[in-house]
N, C-alpha and C positions, 0 to 999 in steps of 0.2 A: 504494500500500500504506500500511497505518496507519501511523505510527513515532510514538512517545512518548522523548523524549530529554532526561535528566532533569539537572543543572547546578546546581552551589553547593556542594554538600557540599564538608568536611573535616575540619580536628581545631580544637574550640572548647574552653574551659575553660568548666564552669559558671560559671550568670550571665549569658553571653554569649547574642550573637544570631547567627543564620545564616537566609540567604534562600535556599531554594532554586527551579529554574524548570525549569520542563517545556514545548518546543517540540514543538508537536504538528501531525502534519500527514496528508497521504492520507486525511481526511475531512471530512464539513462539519463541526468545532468545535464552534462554538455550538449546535448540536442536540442534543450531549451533556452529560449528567451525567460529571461528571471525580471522582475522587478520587485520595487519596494513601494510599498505605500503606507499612508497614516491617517488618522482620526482621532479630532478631540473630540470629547463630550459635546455634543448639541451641534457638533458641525458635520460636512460633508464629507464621505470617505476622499482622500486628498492622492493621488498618484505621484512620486517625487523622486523616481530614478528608475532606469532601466537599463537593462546590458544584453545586447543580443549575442544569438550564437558564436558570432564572429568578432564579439568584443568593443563592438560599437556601443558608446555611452550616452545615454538619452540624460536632460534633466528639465525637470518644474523650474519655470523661470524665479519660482521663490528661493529653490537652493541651488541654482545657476552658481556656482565659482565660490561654493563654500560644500558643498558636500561631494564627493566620489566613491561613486559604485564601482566594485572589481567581484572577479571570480576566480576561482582556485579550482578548476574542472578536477584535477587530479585527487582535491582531498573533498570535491561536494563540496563546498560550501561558497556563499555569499557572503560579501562583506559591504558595510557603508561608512566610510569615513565620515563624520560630520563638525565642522570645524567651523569658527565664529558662531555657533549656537546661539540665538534667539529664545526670547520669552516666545514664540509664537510657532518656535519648533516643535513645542510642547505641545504630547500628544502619543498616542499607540501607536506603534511602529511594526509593519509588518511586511513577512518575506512572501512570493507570489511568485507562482509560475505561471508565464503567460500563457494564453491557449496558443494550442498549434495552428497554425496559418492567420493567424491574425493579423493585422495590416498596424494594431497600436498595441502600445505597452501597459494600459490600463486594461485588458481583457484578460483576467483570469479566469483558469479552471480550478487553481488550488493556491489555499494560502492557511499560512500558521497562525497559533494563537496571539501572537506579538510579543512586545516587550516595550516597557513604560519609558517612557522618555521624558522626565520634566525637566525644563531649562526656569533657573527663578534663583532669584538673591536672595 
C-alpha cells in the first residue's frame, strides 16, 4: 500500500529555517511526480512545491526563493527546505503524490497525515 509519512515540523520563530521529509513507500518513487502542500485552520488547502520525475522544480509564488523541494529516488524520500519562514507559513504540511498523467502538480491520488509547522515569536 502507498504511505506518505511526513517529518520535521514544529514551532520556528520567523527568520528561521525548518526541513521537512516525507518517507515514501508501497510504490515505484521515482516514476512519480511528488509534491507538497499545506492548510491552516479555516483556510484553503494551499499547493506550494513540486518536483517532477525529471527533477524539475515547480513553486507557489508565496514560497518562490525561500523554500526548495528535492528528492533522494534512491532512499524514497522527499524533502523541503524552508528558509526565511513566515508567520503565515504557518500551517499543516503535507507530502503528495501527484496522479499519473496529470498536466499540474496540485492533483493528487495520495497524500500523508502531515506534520505541524508553526512559525510565531
Amino acid at each position: 500500500e502507498v504511505q506518505l509519512v511526513e517529518s520535521g515540523g514544529g514551532i520556528v520563530q520567523p527568520g528561521k529555517s525548518l526541513r521537512l521529509s516525507c518517507a515514501a513507500s508501497g510504490f515505484p518513487f521515482r516514476t512519480y511526480d511528488m509534491s507538497w502542500g499545506r492548510q491552516a485552520p479555516g483556510k484553503e488547502p494551499e499547493w506550494v512545491s513540486g518536483i517532477t520525475t525529471g527533477l524539475t522544480k515547480h513553486y507557489a509564488d508565496s514560497v518562490q526563493g525561500r523554500f526548495t523541494i528535492s528528492r533522494d529516488n534512491r532512499k524514497n524520500i522527499l524533502y523541503l527546505e524552508m528558509n526565511s519562514l513566515k508567520p503565515e507559513d504557518t500551517a499543516r504540511y503535507y507530502c503528495a503524490r501527484v496522479q499519473s498523467d496529470s498536466p499540474r502538480m496540485d492533483v493528487y491520488d495520495y497524500w500523508g497525515q502531515g506534520t505541524q509547522v508553526t512559525v510565531s515569536s
